[in-house]
C-alpha angles and dihedrals in degrees: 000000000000122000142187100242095014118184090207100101089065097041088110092055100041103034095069087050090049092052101041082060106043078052101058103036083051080235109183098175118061106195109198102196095183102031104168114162088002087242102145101026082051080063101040120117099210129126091235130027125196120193118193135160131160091244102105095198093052096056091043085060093048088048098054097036082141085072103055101081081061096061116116115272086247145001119229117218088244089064105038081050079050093048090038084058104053083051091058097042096043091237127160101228098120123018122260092256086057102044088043082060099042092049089041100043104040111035122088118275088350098285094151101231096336103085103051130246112327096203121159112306130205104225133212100261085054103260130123122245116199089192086189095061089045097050081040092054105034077050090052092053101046093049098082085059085049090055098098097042120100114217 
């Protein structure tokens, strides 16, 4: 999943660093204490996983990751501005997992509410990106590899 701040584009450097130690300490607990996307505890070899992070919403969303093949096809710029709302004014209108999606899917480059509406863009070569489906999909497909980690 993409996240603002992601440490997935240095899995390759700190993974072996994180093994070797959990090897030779004989480590059988991996504590991720900013966990994000889930892009290096979703690699770790380690009998039990542990995600946190201090966004709420983020770990609501982990948490409910049965829920995600049920979100909406797509998500119009009028509700994410609806769901972005509740978020703001603390309201109760759609539960934490959901408004943690919502933040996290559609908005660009995964800034939870910060980066603006993701939507569907025409690109300069003349296609058409629907940057939801893509962070729902790419979601979809890392979650088997989320499914022995406790959030």
């Amino acid at each position: 999943m993409k996240y603002m701040g992601s440490k997935s584009r240095i899995v390759d450097n700190i993974l072996p660093i994180i093994q070797e130690r959990l090897r030779d300490y004989n480590i059988k607990t991996y504590i991720e204490p900013f966990c994000g996307g889930c892009n290096v505890i979703d690699k770790v070899q380690c009998d039990t996983k542990i995600a946190s992070d201090n966004h709420k919403y983020l770990i609501e969303m982990f948490k409910n990751l049965n829920q995600i093949q049920n979100l909406p096809e797509f998500i119009t710029k009028e509700h994410y501005s609806d769901v972005r709302e509740c978020f703001n004014k603390g309201l109760s209108t759609y539960p934490d997992w959901y408004i943690g999606a919502v933040g996290f899917l559609s908005s660009y480059n995964g800034r939870f509410f910060d980066g603006g509406y993701s939507g569907i863009v025409h690109t300069k070569a003349g296609t058409e990106r629907n940057y939801y489906d893509e962070a729902k999909r790419n979601l979809l497909e890392q979650i088997p590899r989320l499914e022995d980690i406790q959030f």
